[in-house]
N, C-alpha and C positions, 0 to 999 in steps of 0.2 A: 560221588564226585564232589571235591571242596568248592567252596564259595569263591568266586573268582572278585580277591577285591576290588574295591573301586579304583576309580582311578585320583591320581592326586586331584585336589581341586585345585584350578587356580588363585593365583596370591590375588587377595581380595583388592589389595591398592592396584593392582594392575592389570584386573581381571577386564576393565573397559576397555584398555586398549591392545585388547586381545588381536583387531583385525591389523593394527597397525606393527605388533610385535612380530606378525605372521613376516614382514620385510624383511628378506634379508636381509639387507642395510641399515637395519634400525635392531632388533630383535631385543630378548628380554636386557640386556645389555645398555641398547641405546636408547630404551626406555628410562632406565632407571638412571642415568646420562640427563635426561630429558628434566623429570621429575627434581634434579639437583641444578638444575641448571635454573641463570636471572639473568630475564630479557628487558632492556626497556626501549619502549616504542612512544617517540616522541610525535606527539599528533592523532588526535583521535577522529578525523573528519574520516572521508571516504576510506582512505586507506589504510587508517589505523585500526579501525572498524573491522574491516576482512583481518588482518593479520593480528589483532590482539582475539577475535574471536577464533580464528585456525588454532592459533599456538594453544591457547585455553583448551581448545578438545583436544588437543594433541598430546595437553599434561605436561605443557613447561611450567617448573613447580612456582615458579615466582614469577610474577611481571609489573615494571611499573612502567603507568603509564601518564603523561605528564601534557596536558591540553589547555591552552589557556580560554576558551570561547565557551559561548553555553547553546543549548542546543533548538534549532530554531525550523517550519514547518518545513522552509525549503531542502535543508540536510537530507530531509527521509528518501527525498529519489532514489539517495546511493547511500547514508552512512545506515548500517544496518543492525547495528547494534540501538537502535534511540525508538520511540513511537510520539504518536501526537499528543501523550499526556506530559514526556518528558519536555516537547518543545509548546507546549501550554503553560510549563511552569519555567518554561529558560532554562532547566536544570543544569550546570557543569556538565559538560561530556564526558568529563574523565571523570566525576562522580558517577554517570549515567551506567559508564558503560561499565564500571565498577559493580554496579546493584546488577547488572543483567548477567555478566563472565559468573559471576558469581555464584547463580542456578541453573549455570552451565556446566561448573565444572566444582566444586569443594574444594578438592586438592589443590587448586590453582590457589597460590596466596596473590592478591589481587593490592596492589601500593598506585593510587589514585592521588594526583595533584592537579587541582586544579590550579596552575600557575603556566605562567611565560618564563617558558628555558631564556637564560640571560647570560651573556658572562659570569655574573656575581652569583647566578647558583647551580649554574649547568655541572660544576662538580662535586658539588652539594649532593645534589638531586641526585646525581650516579652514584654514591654512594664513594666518592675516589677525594684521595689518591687512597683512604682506607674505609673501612666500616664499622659504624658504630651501633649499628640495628640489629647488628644478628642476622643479616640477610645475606646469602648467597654473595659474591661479589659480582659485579654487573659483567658477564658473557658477552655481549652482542647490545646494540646500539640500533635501530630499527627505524629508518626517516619514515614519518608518513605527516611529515609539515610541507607546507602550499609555499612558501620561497627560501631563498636562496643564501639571504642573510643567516637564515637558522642552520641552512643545513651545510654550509662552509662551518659554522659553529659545530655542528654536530661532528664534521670532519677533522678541526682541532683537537675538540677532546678524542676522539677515536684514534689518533694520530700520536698523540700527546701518552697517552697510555697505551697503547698497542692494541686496540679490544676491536674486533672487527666489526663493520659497517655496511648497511645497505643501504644504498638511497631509491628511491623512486618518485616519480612526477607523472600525473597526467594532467591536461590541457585538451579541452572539446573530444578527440576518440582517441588523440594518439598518448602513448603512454613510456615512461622510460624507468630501467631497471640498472644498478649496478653494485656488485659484488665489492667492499673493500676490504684487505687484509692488511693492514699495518703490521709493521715488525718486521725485525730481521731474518726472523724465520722465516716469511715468504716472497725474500729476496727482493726481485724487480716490481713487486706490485704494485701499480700509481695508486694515487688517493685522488679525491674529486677536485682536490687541486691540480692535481697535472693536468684536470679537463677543462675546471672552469676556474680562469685563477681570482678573479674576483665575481664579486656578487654583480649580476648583469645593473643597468643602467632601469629605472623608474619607467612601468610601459613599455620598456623594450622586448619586453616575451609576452605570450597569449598567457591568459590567467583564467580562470572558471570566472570569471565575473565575464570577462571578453569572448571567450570562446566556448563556455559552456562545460559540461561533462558527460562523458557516456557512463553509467551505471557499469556495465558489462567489461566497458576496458578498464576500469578500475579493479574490478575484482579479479580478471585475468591478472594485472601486474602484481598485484596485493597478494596473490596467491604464489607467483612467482618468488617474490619475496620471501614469503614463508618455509617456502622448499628451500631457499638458500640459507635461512635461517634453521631450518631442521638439521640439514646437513651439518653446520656448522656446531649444533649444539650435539648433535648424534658422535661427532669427531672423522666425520665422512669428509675432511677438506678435500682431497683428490676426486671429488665430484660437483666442485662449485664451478661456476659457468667464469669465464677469463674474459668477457666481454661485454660491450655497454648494447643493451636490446633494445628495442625502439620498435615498438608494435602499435597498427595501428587495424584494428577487427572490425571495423564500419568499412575501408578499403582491400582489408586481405593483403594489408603492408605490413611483412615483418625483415627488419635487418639489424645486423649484428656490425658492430666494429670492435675486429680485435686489439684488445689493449697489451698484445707481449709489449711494444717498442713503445707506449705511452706514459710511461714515467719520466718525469723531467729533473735531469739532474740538477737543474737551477729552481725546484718547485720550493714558493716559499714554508711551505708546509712540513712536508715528509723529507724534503732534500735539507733544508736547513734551520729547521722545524723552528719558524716563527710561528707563533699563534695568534697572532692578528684580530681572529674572529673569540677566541676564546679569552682575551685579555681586554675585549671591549672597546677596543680604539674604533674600530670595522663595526657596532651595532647601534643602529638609532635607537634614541627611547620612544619615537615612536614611531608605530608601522600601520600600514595600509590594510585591513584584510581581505582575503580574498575570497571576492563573490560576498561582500557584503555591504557596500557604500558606507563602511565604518572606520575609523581610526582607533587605537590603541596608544594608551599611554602609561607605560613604564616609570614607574619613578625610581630615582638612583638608587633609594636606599629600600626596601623590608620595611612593612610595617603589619601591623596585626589590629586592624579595623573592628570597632563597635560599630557593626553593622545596622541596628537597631536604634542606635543615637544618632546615627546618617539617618537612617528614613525620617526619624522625628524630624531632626533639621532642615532636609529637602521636602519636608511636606507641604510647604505653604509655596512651592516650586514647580510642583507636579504630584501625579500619581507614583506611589511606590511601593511594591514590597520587598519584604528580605526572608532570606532561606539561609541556612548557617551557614550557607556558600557566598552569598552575592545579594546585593540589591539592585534593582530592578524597576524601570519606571520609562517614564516621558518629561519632559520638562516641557513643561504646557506654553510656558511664553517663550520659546525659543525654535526659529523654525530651521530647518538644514538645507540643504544645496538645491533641495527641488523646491521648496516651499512646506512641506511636511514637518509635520514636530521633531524634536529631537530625542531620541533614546538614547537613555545612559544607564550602564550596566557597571555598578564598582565591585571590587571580590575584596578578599578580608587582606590581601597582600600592599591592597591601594595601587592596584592597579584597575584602570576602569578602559572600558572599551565606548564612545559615541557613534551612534549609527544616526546617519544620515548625512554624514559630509564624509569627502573625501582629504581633506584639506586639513593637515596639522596642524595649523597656527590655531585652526580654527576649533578642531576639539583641544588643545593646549587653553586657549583662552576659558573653554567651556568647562574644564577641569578646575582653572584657577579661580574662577568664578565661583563656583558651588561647591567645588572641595577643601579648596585653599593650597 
C-alpha cells in the first residue's frame, strides 16, 4: 500500500488565524483582506486599548494609532494594554501600547504618535488626501477619544474623504456605539452630525472624571466596535448594525435607535459638507482632560522640542525627567486648584499637558511662564 501523503501544511503567515479563517464570513479570503488592510484608532485610553489589541490578534496588517496623554496608575482599572512600570515612567500611551501589540502580534505593522489629532495634522496623520509612507491607505477611522470636539473632528475627515467611521463613548456603565458610512455608495447614511450637530456645551455631559467608569462596559462597546470594524475591513458591509446602541450591563439596559430617517438634509457636514471641525474654526487650543484635573495646551504651529535642554532649564523650577517622548516633572513653587503642586508634562511637538487645575487661563499662564 503507497504512502498516503501528508497533507498541505498551512500558509505559515496565516497558520495563527487558523480559528478565525474557520468563519465563514471571513475565510482564507478575508484574512488576507485583513492582513492588507490600515486602521487608525484615535485614542488609546480605555477603548482604544480593547480595539487596537482585538484587531492586532485579528492580523489587521497596519494600524496607527495616535494618543496625546502618557500613561498613569489610575488608567490600569480599564486601559489593558499598560502595567504599573509603564505608568511609573509616564510612558506615551501610544508608545506604550506600541512596545506591547507588538509581542502580540509581528505581522501587525504598528505606526505610534504620540500627539493631539488637530485640524493642522488630523490629515497628516491619516495619511490623506495621498501617501507618502508606503503604507496601506487609511480604511477605517476607529474613535476611542473621551469628547466631542475630537470626534466631530474625526467625523469631518471621515466625511471629507468617504472612509468609514465608528465612534463610541462610555460615561460610569452606560456605553454608546455607532457605525458611520460616508459616501454615495451608501446612500441615506447619517454622519454623527445628523446626531450631534455641534460639540455639546462645557459640563453639560457626564465624563469619567464625574461619573466614573465601568471596566466591563468598556470592553463590551470596544468589542462591538471591532466587529464592526472587522466586518468592514473583511468587505461584509451587508452585515454592519444600521443603528445607534446604548448599553448599559450594570442595569441590563440595552436599546437601539434606528438611524433609516436620521440623515439631515440640511447636516452641515455630509449634506453640505462644511468642515467646521476639520478646518479648525470649531477646535480650542486648549482642552480639559478627562478624568484628570488637567489642562492641555496646543500650540498653533509644530515644533520639535530639545527635550533635554527643557529639563536643564526647568531644573532650578522643579523635579524633572525626560524620555525621547516627553518631560516630566512638578514645578515645586507652584500649587494647583486644590493646593497640591503642579505637574507639567511637555512632548517634543510642544505641546504640554498641566495637571492640577482645571482652569485654562491658568495652565496658559503656566506654559507662558516656564515655556515661553
Amino acid at each position: 500500500m503507497p504512502d498516503t501523503p501528508p497533507p498541505n501544511p498551512p500558509n505559515p503567515d496565516l497558520a495563527r488565524y487558523h480559528r478565525q479563517m474557520i468563519l465563514p464570513s471571513i475565510g482564507e479570503a478575508g484574512q488576507r483582506r485583513l492582513l492588507a488592510s490600515h486602521a487608525m484608532i484615535v485614542g488609546c485610553g480605555a477603548l482604544g486599548c480593547v480595539v487596537a489589541d482585538q484587531l492586532t490578534r485579528a492580523g489587521v496588517g497596519t494600524l496607527t494609532i495616535i494618543d496625546r496623554d502618557v500613561v498613569e496608575l489610575t488608567n490600569l482599572q480599564r486601559q489593558t494594554l499598560f502595567d504599573e512600570k509603564d505608568a511609573r515612567h509616564g510612558k506615551p500611551k501610544a508608545e506604550a501600547a506600541r512596545a506591547r501589540l507588538a509581542q502580540i502580534n509581528a505581522q501587525v505593522s504598528i505606526n505610534a504618535h504620540a500627539a493631539d489629532l488637530t485640524p493642522a495634522n488630523a490629515e497628516h496623520l491619516a495619511g490623506l488626501p495621498s501617501r507618502s509612507d508606503n503604507l496601506p491607505p487609511t480604511a477605517l477611522i476607529i474613535d476611542a477619544t473621551d469628547n466631542f470636539q475630537t470626534r466631530l473632528l474625526l467625523n469631518d475627515l471621515a466625511v471629507k474623504h468617504a472612509i468609514p467611521f465608528i465612534y463610541a463613548g462610555v460615561a460610569g456603565t452606560r456605553a454608546t456605539t455607532m457605525t458611520i458610512m460616508p459616501g454615495s455608495e451608501w446612500g441615506g447614511a447619517p454622519c454623527l452630525r445628523c446626531i450631534v450637530e455641534d460639540a455639546p456645551a462645557p459640563a453639560s455631559l457626564e465624563t469619567c472624571d464625574t461619573a466614573g467608569v465601568l471596566a466591563p462596559a468598556v470592553a463590551m462597546i470596544a468589542s462591538i466596535q471591532s466587529t464592526e470594524a472587522l466586518k468592514i475591513l473583511t468587505g461584509n458591509t451587508d452585515s454592519l448594525r444600521t443603528t445607534l446602541l446604548e448599553l448599559d450591563p450594570w442595569t441590563s439596559v440595552y436599546h437601539e435607535i434606528n438611524l433609516a430617517q436620521a440623515k439631515r438634509a440640511d447636516c452641515p457636514c455630509c449634506a453640505r459638507r462644511w468642515f467646521d471641525f476639520l478646518e479648525g474654526g470649531a477646535c480650542p487650543a486648549t482642552t480639559n482632560l478627562c478624568g484628570r484635573n488637567a489642562v492641555q495646551i496646543t500650540p498653533e504651529n509644530q515644533h520639535h522640542l530639545d527635550l533635554d535642554a527643557l529639563a536643564l532649564r526647568l531644573a532650578p523650577h522643579g523635579i524633572f525627567e525626560s524620555s525621547p517622548f516627553a518631560l516630566r516633572g512638578i514645578l515645586t513653587n507652584e500649587q494647583g486648584d486644590s493646593g497640591d503642586q503642579l505637574h507639567l508634562t511637555v512632548f517634543k511637538d510642544g505641546r504640554a499637558i498641566v495637571r492640577g487645575t482645571t482652569r485654562p487661563d491658568r495652565a496658559r499662564a503656566l506654559c507662558a511662564r516656564y515655556l515661553g
